[in-house]
DRENDREN-673764 format. One record per residue (C-alpha): x, y, z; residue in three letters. Coordinates in pm, whole numbers, plus 50000, padded with zeros to 5 digits. Each point is the difference from the previous one (the first is absolute). Example, Ala and Ser with C-alpha at 12.3 -4.5 7.8 and 13.67 -1.06 7.14 Angstrom:
! DRENDREN-673764
512304955050780ala 501375034449934ser 
//
This chain:
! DRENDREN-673764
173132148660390unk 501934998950298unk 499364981650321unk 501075009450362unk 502384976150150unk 498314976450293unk 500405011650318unk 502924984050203unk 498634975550254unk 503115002750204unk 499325035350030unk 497124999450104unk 500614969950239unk 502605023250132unk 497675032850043unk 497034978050230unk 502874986950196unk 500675038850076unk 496305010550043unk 500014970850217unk 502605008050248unk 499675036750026unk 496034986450119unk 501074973150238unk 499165009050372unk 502495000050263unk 502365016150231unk 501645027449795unk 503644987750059unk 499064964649914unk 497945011049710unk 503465025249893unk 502064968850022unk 497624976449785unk 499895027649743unk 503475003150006unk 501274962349969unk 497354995249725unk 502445029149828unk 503114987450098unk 499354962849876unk 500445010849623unk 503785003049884unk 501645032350014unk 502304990949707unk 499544980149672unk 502384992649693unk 499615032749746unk 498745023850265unk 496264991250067unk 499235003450388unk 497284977750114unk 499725016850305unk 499845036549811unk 497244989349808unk 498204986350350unk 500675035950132unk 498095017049734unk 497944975249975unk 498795011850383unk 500435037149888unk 497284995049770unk 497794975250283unk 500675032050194unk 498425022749826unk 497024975249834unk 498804993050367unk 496625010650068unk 501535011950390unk 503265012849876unk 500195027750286unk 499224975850238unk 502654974649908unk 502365028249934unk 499325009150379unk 500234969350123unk 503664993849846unk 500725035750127unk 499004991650363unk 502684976050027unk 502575019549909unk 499005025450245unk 500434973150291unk 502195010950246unk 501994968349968unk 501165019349646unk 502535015750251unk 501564970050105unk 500224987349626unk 502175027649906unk 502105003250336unk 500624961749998unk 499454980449674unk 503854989549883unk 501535017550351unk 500864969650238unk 498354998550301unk 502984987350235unk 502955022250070unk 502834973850069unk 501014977549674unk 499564970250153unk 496515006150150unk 498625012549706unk 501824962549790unk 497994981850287unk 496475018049939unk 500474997549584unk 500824962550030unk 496934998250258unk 497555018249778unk 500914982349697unk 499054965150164unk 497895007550252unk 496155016349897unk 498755028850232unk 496865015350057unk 499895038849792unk 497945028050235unk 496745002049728unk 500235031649794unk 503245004349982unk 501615016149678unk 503854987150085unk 498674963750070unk 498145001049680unk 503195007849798unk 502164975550237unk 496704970749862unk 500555007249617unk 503494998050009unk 501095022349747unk 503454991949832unk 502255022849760unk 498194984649667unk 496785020250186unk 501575034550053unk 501754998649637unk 496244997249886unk 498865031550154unk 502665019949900unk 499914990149641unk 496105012549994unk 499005023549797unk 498525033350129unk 496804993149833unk 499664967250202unk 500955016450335unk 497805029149965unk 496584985850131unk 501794988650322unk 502405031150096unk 497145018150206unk 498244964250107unk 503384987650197unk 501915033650052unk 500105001650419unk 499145027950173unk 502515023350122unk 499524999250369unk 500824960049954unk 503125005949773unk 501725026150283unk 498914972850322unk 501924975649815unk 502755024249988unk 499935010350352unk 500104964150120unk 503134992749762unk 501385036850146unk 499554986650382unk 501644961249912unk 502935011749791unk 500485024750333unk 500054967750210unk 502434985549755unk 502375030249953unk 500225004150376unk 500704962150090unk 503204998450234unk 502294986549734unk 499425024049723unk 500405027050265unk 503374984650116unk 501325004249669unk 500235039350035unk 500385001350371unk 501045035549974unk 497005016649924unk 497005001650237unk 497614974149968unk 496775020349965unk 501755019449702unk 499554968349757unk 498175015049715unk 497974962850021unk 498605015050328unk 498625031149838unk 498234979849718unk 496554995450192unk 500015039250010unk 500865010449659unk 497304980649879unk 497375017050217unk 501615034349903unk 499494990449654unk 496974983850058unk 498725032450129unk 500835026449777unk 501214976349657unk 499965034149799unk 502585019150301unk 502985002249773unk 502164998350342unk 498264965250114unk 500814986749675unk 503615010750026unk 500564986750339unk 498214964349906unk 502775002249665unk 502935005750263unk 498654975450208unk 500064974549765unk 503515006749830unk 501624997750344unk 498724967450114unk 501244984949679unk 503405017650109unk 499854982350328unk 498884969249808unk 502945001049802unk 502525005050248unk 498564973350260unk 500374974449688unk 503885013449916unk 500614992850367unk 498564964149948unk 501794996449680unk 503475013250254unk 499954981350333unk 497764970449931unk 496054988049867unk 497524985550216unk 497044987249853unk 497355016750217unk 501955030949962unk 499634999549625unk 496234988449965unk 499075026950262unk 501895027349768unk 498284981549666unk 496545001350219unk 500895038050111unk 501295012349608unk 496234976449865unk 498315026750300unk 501425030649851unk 498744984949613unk 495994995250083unk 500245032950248unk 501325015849692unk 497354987549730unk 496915002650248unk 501375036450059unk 499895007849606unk 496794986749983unk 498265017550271unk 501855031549831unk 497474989249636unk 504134996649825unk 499944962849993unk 498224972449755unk 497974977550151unk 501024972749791unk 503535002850065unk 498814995150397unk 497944966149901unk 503184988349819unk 501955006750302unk 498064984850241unk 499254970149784unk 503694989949927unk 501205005550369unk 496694983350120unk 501344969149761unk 503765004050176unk 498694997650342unk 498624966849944unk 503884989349862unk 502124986050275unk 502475005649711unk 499435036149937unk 500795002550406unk 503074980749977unk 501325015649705unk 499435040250087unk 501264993450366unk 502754970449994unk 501675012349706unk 501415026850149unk 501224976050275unk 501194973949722unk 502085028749856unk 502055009250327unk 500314964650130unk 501614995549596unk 501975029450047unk 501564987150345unk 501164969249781unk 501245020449746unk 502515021850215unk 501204967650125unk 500134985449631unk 502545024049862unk 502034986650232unk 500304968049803unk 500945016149649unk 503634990749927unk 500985030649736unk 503954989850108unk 502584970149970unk 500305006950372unk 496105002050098unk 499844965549812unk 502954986550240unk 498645015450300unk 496294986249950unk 502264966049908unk 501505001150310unk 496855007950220unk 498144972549804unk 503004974950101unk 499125007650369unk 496174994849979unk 500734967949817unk 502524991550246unk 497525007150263unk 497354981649835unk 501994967850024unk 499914998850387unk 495985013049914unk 499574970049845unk 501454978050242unk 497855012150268unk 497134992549801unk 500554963449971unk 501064996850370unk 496535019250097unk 498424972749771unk 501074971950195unk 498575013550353unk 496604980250060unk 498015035650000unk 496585008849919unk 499345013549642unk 498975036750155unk 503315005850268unk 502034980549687unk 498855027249733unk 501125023450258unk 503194989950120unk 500945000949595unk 498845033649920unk 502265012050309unk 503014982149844unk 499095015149648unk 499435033850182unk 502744997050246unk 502244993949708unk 499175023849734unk 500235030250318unk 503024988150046unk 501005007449621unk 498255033850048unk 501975016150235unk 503464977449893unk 499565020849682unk 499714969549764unk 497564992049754unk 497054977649924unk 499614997649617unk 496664990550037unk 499355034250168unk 500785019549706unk 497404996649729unk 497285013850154unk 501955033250103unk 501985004349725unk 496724995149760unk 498545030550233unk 502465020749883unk 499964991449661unk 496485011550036unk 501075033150129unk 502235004549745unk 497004990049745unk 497825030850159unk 502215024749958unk 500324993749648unk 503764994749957unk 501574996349632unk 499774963349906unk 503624995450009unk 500555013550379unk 497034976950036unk 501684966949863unk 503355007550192unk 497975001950290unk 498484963949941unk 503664990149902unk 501385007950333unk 497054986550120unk 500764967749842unk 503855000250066unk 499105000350345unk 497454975650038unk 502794971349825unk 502645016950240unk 498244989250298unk 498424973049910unk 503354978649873unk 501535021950390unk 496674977750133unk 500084968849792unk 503844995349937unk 500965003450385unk 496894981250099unk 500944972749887unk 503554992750120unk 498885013050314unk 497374975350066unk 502324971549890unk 502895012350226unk 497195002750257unk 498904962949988unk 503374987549965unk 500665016850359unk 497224987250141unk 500734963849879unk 503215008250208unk 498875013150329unk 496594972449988unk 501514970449765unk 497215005849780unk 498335020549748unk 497565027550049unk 497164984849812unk 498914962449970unk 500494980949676unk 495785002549983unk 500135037849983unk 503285003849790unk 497744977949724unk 497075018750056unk 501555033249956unk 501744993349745unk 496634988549814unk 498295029950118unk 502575021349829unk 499144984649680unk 498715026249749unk 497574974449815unk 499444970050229unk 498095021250298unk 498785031150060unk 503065024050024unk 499155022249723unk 496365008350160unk 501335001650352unk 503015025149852unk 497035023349846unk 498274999950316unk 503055005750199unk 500165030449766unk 496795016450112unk 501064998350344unk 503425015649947unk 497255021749858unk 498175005250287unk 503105002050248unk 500845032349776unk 496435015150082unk 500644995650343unk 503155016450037unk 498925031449768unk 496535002150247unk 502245001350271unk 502425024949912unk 496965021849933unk 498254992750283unk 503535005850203unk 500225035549790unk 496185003250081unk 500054996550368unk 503895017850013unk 500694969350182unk 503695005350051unk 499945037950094unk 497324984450257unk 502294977050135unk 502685025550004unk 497495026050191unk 498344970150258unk 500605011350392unk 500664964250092unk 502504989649742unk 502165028650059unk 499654993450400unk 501044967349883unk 502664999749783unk 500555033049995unk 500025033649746unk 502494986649759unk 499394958950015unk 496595007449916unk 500925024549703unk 502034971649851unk 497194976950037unk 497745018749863unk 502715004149742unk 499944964449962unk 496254996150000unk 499795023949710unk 502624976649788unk 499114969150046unk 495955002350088unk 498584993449630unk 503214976049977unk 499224979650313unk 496274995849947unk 499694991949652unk 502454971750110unk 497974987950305unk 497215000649757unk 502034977049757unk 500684975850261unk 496764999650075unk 498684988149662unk 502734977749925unk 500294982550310unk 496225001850166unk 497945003849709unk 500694960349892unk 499764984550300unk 496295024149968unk 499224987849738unk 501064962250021unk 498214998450345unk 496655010249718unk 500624973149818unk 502195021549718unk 502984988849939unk 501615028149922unk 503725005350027unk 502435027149882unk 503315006149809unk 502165021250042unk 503125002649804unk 502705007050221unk 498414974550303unk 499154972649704unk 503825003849907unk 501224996750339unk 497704963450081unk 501484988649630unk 503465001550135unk 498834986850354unk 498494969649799unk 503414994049815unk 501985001950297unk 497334970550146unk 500664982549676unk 503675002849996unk 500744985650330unk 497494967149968unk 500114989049629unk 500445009349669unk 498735040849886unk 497204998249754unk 501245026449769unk 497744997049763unk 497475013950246unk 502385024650180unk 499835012949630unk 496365001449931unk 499875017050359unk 502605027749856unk 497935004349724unk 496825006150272unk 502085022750248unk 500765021049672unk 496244997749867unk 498495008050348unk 502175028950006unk 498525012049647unk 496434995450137unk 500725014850345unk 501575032549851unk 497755001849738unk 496844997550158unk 500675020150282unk 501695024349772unk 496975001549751unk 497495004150334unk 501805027950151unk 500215016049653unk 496234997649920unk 499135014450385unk 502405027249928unk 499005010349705unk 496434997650094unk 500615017150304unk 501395035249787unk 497374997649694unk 502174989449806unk 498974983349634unk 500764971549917unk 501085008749643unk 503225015450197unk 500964966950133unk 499424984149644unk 502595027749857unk 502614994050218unk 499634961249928unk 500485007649615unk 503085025150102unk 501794968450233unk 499304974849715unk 501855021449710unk 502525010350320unk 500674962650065unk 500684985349667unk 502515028449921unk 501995001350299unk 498544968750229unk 503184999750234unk 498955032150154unk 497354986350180unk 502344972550212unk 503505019950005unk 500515046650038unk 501555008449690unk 503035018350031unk 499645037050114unk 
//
């Protein structure tokens, strides 16, 4: 005889807690939302394929149908989705509210921290409350048809709602196709012949007569042309220059154009309704990312501020016996330059100024000094990594055959030791000749025996912190890069120099052809001259910043840390016996902070760049395999051009 298995108390714990919500009293959005967080507080996903949240769903299904006022809680879930607020769920949920890229940073940062008051009834605050993630929209899609059935009438939306929603997209994607500088990008054509300005009337064309085969047509032509215009106002970004608004106003235009597109389909009875939820619940979950915002709309910024460094980089690729000279030669003259750097430096230390006019008075002797490299055509070895690695990057994107790739890194490398013994090897008789001078014009040495010590200690790889402060100096090499590549794209942006070349007053001033060459000059030396200022500027007043904070935090720079080791041997020299021991130990940190300053800010620039074009990571990991094998077999290659 058999028996019947005993019911499953869980079960049925599970089916009151159903009968019991759909029968709770309430406000019907309030009562919607309670129902639906009871649902959404099982798992969507377990080990083996069970869905606790599934079995909730049918679960309700079943509750659903058992209840003894079905029709009326059927009605009252289908009066909320009738709420007029359902139109500014689908025109808004995922869509961001602000139409500048920082405004719209500033109000996700503010509503993530800061609670606000939701208008009662309102469908798009009621999704913005449960906070639906990805995890939540995979769950819907992988339901079966059998589950979804019982709920495709109850929350399908009425099609008057769906085609409002796309009428107020139609009229804001107008406002954002006929901004002033998304019109100034085809100045040729009338303004009022934008296909964004015709959007708000296709749609009531369409809206009108959706079975007119010519209302169709027009909305299809509509469409396909302001993708056209959106693709040529982003090849003229990609051309002359990004700017961040710029791009997240396209992004926010081309998101328009997406949901117009969808609603449009749906009113039409061609679109799923689940595909919409999905939709709406995965950019509803990106809105709330501060992330997501910088990642859709700076990367596009990242990549032309990386490509700026990169045209510069290739620069700095010695292929030749005689490009490793010349960058030789031009690294001899920064490092000869740096010596009389340095020695400014200590003289500005010894004037009784105030931390803040002291930082900077040192980042305009840093600044003043590496400008003057600029445009005396020499070189600062420290400047190199982080364009060079931009160009590697470039080189990584468009796929090139691993060997072109790894004599690409060689000349890379072959420059980097070319100017950095030009910097290092100069530097240092330089500095020494430079103190032995002044000990001739003064009678005494540039620096005090207290500081020669003291610097000589601080150059000490193990016994302070010159390592650290040489890895830190590295991510504000770094940085300096960033600036210069943002400014040669904001220069390319704005068309600064043809400006300058164009402006009434300058060419009443200097004249037609003065101001040609300076604008000339301007478009040479812009990127150059800032990301320099902008190295000064961390180097020199970023310490004295930070010290004045109570961090002491200094920096190390190669090429300067060579030029005070010499200036502390010439100190030495003159008053007592050398310490060579330590003038040794501070060799081996000038070499060591150049590892970590190249390598760091090499490594940085790489990672932005490569992030900045998409690309994967696995390329990066290839070419490392391709340099290791290229190294052991022929490791000369990489310090000395082989023979042509």
């Amino acid at each position: 005889m058999s028996m019947s298995a005993p019911p499953d108390p869980s079960l049925s714990t599970l089916h009151q807690q159903v009968s019991g919500l759909l029968a709770q009293p309430g406000e019907n959005v309030e009562w919607l939302e309670s129902l639906m967080r009871w649902l959404l507080e099982a798992e969507p996903f377990r080990w083996g394929g069970r869905s606790p949240r599934t079995e909730k769903l049918r679960m309700l299904n079943d509750a659903l149908s058992d209840h003894p006022q079905s029709e009326a809680v059927r009605a009252r879930i289908r009066s909320v989705w009738t709420h007029t607020s359902g139109v500014r769920m689908l025109a808004e949920t995922g869509l961001p509210n602000r139409t500048g890229f920082v405004g719209e940073a500033f109000q996700r940062l503010v509503d993530r921290h800061i609670p606000r008051l939701d208008e009662a009834g309102d469908l798009y605050a009621l999704l913005e409350r449960l906070r639906l993630d990805e995890d939540d929209a995979k769950w819907l899609e992988l339901l079966s048809p059998k589950d979804l059935a019982p709920w495709e009438n109850l929350l399908s939306l009425p099609p008057d709602a769906i085609w409002d929603a796309a009428q107020l997209l139609s009229f804001r994607a107008a406002a954002l196709g006929l901004s002033r500088d998304l019109l100034g990008i085809s100045p040729e054509s009338r303004e009022l012949d934008s296909p964004f300005g015709q959007l708000p009337g296709a749609i009531a064309a369409l809206r009108e007569n959706p079975e007119l085969a010519e209302a169709r047509q027009q909305w299809t032509d509509l469409l396909a042309a302001c993708h056209v215009r959106l693709q040529a106002a982003l090849a003229h970004l990609d051309e002359h220059g990004v700017s961040a608004d710029m791009v997240y106003r396209l992004d926010l235009l081309e998101i328009h154009l997406r949901r117009m597109t969808r609603l449009v389909e749906m009113a039409q009875g061609k679109g799923q309704g689940i595909l919409l939820a999905t939709l709406l619940i995965r950019m509803g979950a990106d809105q709330r990312s501060l992330s997501g915002l910088a990642r859709g709309t700076l990367r596009r910024l990242a990549r032309k501020i990386v490509e700026h460094t990169s045209e510069t980089g290739e620069h700095y690729v010695a292929r030749t016996r005689g490009e490793w000279w010349k960058t030789a030669l031009a690294g001899a003259g920064g490092g000869a330059l740096t010596a009389f750097t340095a020695a400014f430096k200590y003289g500005l230390g010894a004037l009784p100024f105030a931390p803040m006019p002291m930082g900077l008075l040192l980042a305009a002797n840093y600044s003043g000094s590496f400008i003057a490299m600029q445009f005396c055509h020499f070189t600062l070895a420290s400047k190199q990594p982080a364009m060079t690695a931009s160009a590697l990057a470039g080189a990584l994107e468009n796929d090139e055959h691993s060997e072109v790739l790894v004599d690409l890194s060689a000349g890379i490398s072959r420059s980097q030791v070319a100017a950095t013994l030009g910097n290092v090897l100069i530097t240092l008789p330089s500095a020494l000749l430079l103190d032995f001078a002044w000990q001739g014009l003064a009678g005494h040495p540039l620096l005090s025996a207290e500081k020669a010590v003291h610097g000589l200690h601080d150059l000490h790889p193990f016994h302070s912190w010159t390592l650290p402060f040489a890895a830190l100096t590295g991510v504000l090499l770094w940085l300096a890069s960033l600036a210069s590549g943002w400014a040669g794209n904001w220069s390319a942006f704005r068309q600064f120099p043809a400006a300058l070349s164009a402006n009434r007053g300058l060419r009443r001033w200097l004249g037609p052809e003065r101001a040609a060459k300076l604008a000339l000059l301007i478009e040479k030396h812009f990127s150059g001259v800032i990301g320099y200022i902008a190295l000064g500027l961390l180097l020199g007043f970023l310490p004295m910043l930070l010290a004045f904070m109570g961090l002491p935090i200094e920096v190390r720079h190669v090429t300067l840390s060579a030029a005070s080791l010499a200036l502390c041997v010439g100190q030495l020299w003159s008053t007592g016996p050398v310490p060579w021991e330590a003038v040794a130990w501070g060799l081996v940190g000038i070499g060591l902070i150049g590892i970590l300053n190249f390598g760091v800010s090499f490594g940085l620039a790489l990672l932005t760049a490569e992030r900045a074009r998409g690309l994967a990571a696995s390329a990066r990991r290839n070419l490392g395999g391709a340099l290791r094998r290229s190294f052991l077999k022929n490791p000369g290659r990489f310090f000395w051009p082989p023979t042509a």
